[in-house]
C-alpha positions in Angstrom: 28.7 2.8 -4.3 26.4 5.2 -2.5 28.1 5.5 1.3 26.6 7.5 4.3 28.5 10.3 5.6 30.7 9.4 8.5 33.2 11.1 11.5 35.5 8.4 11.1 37.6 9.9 8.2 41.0 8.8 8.8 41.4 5.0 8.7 45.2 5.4 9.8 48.7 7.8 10.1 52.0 6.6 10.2 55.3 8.5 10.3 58.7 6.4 8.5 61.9 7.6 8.3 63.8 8.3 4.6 64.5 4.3 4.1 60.5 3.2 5.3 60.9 2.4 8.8 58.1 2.5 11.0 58.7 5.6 13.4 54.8 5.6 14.5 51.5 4.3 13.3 48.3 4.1 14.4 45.5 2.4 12.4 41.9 3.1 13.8 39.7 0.8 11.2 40.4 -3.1 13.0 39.4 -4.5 9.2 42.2 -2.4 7.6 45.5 -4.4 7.2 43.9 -6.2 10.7 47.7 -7.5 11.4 51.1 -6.1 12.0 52.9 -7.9 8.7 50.0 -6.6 6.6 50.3 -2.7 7.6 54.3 -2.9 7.7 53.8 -3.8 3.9 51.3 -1.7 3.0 53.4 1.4 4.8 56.5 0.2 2.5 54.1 0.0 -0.8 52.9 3.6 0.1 56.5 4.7 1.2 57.6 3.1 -2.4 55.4 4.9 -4.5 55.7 8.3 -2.8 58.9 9.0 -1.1 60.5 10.4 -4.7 57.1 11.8 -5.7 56.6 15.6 -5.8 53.1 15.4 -5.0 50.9 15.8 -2.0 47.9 12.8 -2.6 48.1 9.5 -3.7 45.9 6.8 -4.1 47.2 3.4 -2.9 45.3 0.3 -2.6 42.5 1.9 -3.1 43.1 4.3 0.0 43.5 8.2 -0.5 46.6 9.1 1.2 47.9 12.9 2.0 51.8 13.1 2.8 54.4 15.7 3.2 58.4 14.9 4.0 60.7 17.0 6.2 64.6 16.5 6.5 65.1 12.9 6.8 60.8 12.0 7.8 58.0 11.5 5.9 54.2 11.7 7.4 51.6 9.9 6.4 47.6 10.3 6.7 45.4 7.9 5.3 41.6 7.7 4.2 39.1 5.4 2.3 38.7 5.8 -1.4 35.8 8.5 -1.5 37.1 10.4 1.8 37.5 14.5 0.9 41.3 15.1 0.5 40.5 18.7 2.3 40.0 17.2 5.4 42.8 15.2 5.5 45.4 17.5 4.2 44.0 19.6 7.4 44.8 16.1 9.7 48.6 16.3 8.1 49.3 19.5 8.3 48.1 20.2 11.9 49.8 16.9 12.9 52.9 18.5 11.2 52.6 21.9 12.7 51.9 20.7 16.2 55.0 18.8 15.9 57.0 22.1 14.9 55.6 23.5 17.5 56.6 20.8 20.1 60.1 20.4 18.7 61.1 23.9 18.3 60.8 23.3 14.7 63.5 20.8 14.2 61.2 18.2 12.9 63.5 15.4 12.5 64.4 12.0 13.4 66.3 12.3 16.5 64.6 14.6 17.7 60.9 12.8 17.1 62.2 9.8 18.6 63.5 11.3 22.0 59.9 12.4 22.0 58.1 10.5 21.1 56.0 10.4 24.6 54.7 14.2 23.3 54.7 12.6 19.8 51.5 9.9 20.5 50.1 12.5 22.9 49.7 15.0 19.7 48.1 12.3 17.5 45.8 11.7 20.0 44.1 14.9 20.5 43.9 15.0 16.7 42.2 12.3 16.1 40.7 9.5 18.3 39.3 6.4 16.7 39.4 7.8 13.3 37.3 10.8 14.4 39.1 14.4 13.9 39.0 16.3 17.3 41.3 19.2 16.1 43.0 20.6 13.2 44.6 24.0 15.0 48.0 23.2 15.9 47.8 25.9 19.0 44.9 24.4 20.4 46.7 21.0 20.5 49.9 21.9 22.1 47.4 24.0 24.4 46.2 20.7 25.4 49.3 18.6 25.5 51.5 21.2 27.6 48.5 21.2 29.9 48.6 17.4 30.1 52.5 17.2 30.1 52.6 20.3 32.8 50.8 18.4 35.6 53.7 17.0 36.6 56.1 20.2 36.6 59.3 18.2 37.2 58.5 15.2 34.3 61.2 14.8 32.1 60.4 16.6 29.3 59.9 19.7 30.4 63.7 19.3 32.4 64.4 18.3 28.7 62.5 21.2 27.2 64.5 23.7 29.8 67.8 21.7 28.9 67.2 22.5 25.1 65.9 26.0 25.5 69.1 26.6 27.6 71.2 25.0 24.9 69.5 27.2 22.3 70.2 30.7 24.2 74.3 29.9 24.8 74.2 29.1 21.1 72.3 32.2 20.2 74.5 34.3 22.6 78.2 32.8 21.2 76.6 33.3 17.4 76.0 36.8 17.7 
């Protein structure tokens, strides 16, 4: 099977919490698992087979899939059968990083979900359509503060001064 090299490397990502829920997933190849029932059971087969693995690739239905767990979440970036595991390890761990950097590194459940707004935002100036736009983290957030900052009294950024406020009293009573 001789295949022409392609942009459109990743063929989806998904995020599940530490029993398999769907937290997020986006799946840019329409063929793929085309329907909802068909992707929710191919994210439980890969969840399955790799949330008490201590490994970083796997190859599920025929589909090479990077993933890395933190606390109670486990991320997930998939590619076809021949794709280079390089270049997807670099989607997961700038999708992962970006997210530290957006959460204040508490990379967590809670915490993704009440932002998850920033969350979609960050996988889509990694990748768009399958295509990898970006793999440093800085440069991303770069982008999504800019795009969140248009709008200086939005939500999040009360809720990012809330939390930063939060963090400082805590700090200052610790010490």
């Amino acid at each position: 099977m001789n295949q022409e090299p392609t942009l459109y490397t990743v063929k989806a990502v998904f995020i599940v919490d530490n029993d398999g829920n769907r937290l997020l997933s986006k799946y840019y190849d329409p063929e793929l698992y085309p329907s909802m029932k068909e992707q929710k059971n191919f994210e439980k087969n890969v969840f399955d087979k790799t949330h008490k693995a201590d490994n970083e690739i796997a190859f599920v239905e025929g589909m090479t899939i990077v993933y890395k767990s933190s606390i109670d979440l486990f991320f997930y970036v998939v590619g076809s059968p021949q794709e280079n595991e390089l270049m997807l390890m670099a989607v997961l761990n700038c999708l992962f990083e970006s997210l530290s950097l957006m959460l204040r590194k508490n990379v967590e459940k809670r915490t993704l979900l009440d932002n998850m707004d920033g969350v979609f935002l960050v996988v889509d100036e990694i990748i768009d359509g399958g295509v990898i736009l970006e793999s440093d983290p800085q440069q991303v957030i770069e982008k999504v503060n800019y795009r969140a900052d248009d709008n200086p009294l939005s939500e999040q950024s009360v809720a990012q001064v809330l939390q930063s406020a939060k963090e400082q009293i805590k700090w200052s009573i610790l010490k």
